[in-house]
C-alpha positions in Angstrom: 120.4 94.5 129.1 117.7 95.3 126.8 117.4 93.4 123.7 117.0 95.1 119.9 114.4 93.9 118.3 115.3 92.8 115.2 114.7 93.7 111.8 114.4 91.8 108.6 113.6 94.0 105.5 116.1 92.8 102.7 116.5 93.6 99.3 113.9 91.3 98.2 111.3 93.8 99.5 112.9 96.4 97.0 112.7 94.3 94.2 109.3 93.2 95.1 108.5 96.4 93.4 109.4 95.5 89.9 106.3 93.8 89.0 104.6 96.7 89.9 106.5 99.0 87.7 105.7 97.2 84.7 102.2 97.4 85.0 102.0 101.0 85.5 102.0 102.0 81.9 98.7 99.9 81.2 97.5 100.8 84.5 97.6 104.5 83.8 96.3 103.7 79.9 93.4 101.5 81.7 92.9 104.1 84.2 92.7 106.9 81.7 89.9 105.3 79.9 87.7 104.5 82.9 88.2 108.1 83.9 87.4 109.2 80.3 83.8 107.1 80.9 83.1 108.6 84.4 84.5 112.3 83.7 81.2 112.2 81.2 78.3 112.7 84.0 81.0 113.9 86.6 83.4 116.6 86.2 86.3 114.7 87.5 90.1 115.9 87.4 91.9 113.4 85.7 94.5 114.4 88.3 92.4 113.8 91.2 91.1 110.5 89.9 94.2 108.5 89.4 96.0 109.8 92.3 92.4 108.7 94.4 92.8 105.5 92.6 96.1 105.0 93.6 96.4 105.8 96.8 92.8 103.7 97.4 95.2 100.5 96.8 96.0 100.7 101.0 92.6 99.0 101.1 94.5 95.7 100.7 96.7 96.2 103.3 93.7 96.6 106.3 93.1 93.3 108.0 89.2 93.9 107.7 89.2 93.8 103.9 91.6 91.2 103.7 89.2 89.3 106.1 86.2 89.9 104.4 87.4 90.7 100.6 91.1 89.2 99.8 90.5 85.9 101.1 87.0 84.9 99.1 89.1 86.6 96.2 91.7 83.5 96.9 89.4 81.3 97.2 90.3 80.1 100.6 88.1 79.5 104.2 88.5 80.1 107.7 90.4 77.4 110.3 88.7 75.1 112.0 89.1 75.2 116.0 91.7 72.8 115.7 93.5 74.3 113.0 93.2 77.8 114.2 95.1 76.2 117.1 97.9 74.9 116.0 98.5 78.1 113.6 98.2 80.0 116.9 100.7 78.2 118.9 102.9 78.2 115.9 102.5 81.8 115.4 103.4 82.9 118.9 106.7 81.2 118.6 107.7 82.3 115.7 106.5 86.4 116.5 108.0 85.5 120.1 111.8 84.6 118.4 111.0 87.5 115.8 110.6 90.0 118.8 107.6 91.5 117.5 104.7 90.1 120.0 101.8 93.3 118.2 102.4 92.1 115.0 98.5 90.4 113.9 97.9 88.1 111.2 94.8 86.6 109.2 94.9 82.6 109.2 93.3 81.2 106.3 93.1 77.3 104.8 93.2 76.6 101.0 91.5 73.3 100.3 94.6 71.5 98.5 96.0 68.1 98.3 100.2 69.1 98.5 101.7 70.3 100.8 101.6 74.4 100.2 101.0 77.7 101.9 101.8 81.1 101.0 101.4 84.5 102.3 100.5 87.8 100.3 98.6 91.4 101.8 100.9 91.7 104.5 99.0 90.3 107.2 97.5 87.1 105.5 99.1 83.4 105.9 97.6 80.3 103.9 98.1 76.9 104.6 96.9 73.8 102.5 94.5 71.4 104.4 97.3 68.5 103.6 99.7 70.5 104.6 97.6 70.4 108.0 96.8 67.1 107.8 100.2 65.6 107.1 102.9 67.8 109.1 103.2 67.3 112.7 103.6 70.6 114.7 107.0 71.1 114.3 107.0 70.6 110.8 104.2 73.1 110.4 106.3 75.8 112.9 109.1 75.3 110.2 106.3 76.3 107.4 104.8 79.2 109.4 107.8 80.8 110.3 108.9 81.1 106.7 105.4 82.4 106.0 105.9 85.1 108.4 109.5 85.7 107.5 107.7 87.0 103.7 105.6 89.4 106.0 108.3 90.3 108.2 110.8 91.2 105.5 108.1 93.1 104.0 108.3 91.0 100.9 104.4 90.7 100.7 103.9 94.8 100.0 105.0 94.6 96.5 102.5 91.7 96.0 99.8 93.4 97.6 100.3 96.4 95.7 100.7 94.2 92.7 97.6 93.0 92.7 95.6 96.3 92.9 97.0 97.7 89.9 96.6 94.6 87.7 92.7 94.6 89.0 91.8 97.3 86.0 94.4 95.8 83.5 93.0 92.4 84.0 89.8 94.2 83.4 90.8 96.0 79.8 92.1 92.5 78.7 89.6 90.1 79.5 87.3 93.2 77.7 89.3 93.4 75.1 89.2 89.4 74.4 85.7 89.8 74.6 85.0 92.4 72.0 87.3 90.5 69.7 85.1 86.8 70.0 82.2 89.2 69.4 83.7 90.9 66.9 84.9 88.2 64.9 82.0 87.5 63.0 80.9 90.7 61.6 84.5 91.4 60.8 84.9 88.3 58.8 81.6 88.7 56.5 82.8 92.8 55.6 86.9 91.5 55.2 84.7 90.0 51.9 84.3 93.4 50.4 86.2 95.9 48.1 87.4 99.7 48.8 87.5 101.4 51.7 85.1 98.8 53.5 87.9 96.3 53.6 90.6 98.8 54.7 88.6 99.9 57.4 87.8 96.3 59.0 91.5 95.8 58.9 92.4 98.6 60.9 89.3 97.4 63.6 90.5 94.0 63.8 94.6 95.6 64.0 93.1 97.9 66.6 91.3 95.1 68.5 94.1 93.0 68.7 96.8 95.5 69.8 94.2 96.6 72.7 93.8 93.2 73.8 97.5 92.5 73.4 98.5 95.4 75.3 96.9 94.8 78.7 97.6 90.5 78.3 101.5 91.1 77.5 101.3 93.3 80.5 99.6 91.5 82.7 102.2 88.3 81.4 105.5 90.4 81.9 104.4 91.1 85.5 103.5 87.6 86.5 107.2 86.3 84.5 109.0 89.1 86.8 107.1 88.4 89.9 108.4 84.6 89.2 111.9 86.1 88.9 111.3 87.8 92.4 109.4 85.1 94.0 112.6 82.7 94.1 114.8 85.7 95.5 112.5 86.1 98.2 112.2 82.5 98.7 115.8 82.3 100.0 115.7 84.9 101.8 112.9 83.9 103.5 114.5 80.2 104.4 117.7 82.3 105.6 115.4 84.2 108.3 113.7 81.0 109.5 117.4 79.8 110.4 118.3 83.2 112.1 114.9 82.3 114.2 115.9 79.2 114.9 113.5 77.4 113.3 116.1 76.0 110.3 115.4 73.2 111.3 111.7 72.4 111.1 111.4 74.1 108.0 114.1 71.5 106.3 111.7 68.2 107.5 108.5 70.3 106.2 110.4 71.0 103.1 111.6 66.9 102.8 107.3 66.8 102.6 107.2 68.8 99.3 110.4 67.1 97.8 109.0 63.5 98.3 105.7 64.8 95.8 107.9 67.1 93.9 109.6 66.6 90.5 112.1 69.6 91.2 113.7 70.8 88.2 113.2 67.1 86.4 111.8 67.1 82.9 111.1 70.6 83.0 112.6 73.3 80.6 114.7 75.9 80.8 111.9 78.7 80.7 110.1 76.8 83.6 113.0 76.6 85.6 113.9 80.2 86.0 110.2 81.4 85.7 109.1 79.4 88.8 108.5 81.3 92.0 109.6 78.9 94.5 112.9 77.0 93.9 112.9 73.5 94.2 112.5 71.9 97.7 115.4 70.1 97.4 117.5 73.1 96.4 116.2 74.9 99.5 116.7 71.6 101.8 120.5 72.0 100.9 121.3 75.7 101.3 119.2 75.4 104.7 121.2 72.4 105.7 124.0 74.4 104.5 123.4 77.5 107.1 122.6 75.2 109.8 126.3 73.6 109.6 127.9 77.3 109.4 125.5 78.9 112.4 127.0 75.5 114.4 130.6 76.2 113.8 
């Protein structure tokens, strides 16, 4: 009998997309003024420009640039032989139980002292160097097959996509922040004088401020919503490394984190719910949890 091989998009790929939405309108009013700039020496359609711009975002998802580009944008360096390894055994385990042997990934190491890893461009998995360092192999199987489970769900898109569109809002704000610390002086020595001088200073430092405020709200809303995401997805994920089989693994890697973590402890309301990953000890449970059902 030949097997199905399974798949594991879920809602949490959908709503991966939210972030995205809300940066659109500042995307399209950042976009709008770069094409205003170029369309000066090049008769540009504005049409043709954004729709080129937007479409150029599938950069992020080719393994070359993510390679090459993404990964010195994280800030993170290639495995050692050793490393590259284990994340190789670990990853042909995993792909093995997800049925989906083609599927090719980027292995990267962020130098870090907890326990961490993360995935994002739909090909690329970080681990921490502790994390390396201080989980034995099973432990880091449990870690890398929740990794993949973001990529195989297809919970990484929305990220990806995510982070091409805030590149020319975070652009406009940090400009905007700029013009204002160099603006400030001026500003302050004409708010001194009478008439129609003073009026129009006001209406420089008012416009100044609502640029600047326009692309860093933005850019805030979409990191808050990708937070409210985040934890969605997290659960999700932990419920696919179960189906795999690796529920298991995943629950001692996760006892790890909870040993340096403060969970939920001191922190406030607003730090609770906009936190991307759950606490460890909330996801220890809910994976214990599944593993006593899938037994019955």
């Amino acid at each position: 009998m030949v097997r199905r091989r399974r798949t594991f998009i879920d809602p949490a790929a959908l709503t991966a997309v939210v972030p995205v939405l809300a940066l659109l309108p500042a995307w399209l009013t950042a976009m709008s003024l770069i094409w205003f700039v170029v369309s000066i020496p090049f008769d540009t359609p504005y049409f043709f420009f954004v729709t080129t711009a937007a479409f150029a975002s599938v950069v992020m998802f080719l393994p070359v640039t993510q390679r090459i580009f993404v990964t010195r944008m994280l800030g993170v360096r290639a495995p050692d032989r050793e490393q590259r390894r284990r994340l190789d055994t670990a990853a042909r385990m995993v792909l093995a139980a997800a049925r989906t042997p083609e599927r090719h990934f980027v292995f990267a190491v962020e130098v870090s002292s907890d326990v961490n890893a993360f995935a994002c461009g739909g090909h690329i998995l970080v681990v921490s160097s502790f994390a390396l360092e201080s989980l034995d192999d099973d432990e880091l199987l449990g870690v890398v097959a929740h990794e993949f489970s973001h990529h195989l769900g297809a919970h990484t898109i929305g990220l990806s996509f995510a982070q091409w569109f805030s590149l020319p809002v975070l652009l406009f704000a940090r400009l905007g922040e700029y013009t204002r610390r160099v603006a400030r002086s001026p500003l302050r020595r004409l708010a001194g004088t009478a008439g129609i001088a003073r009026h129009s200073v006001r209406l420089i430092d008012h416009g100044l401020r609502g640029f600047s405020w326009l692309f860093g709200a933005t850019l805030t809303t979409a990191q808050r919503l990708n937070d409210l995401v985040g934890r969605d997805a997290e659960f999700h994920a932990d419920r696919r490394v179960v189906e795999l089989g690796f529920g298991r693994q995943l629950s001692r890697a996760l006892t790890h984190v909870a040993a340096r973590d403060g969970s939920s402890v001191g922190r406030s309301r607003n730090e609770r719910i906009f936190s991307s990953h759950p606490p460890a000890r909330t996801r220890i449970a809910r994976i214990e949890a599944l593993l006593r059902s899938r037994s019955r």
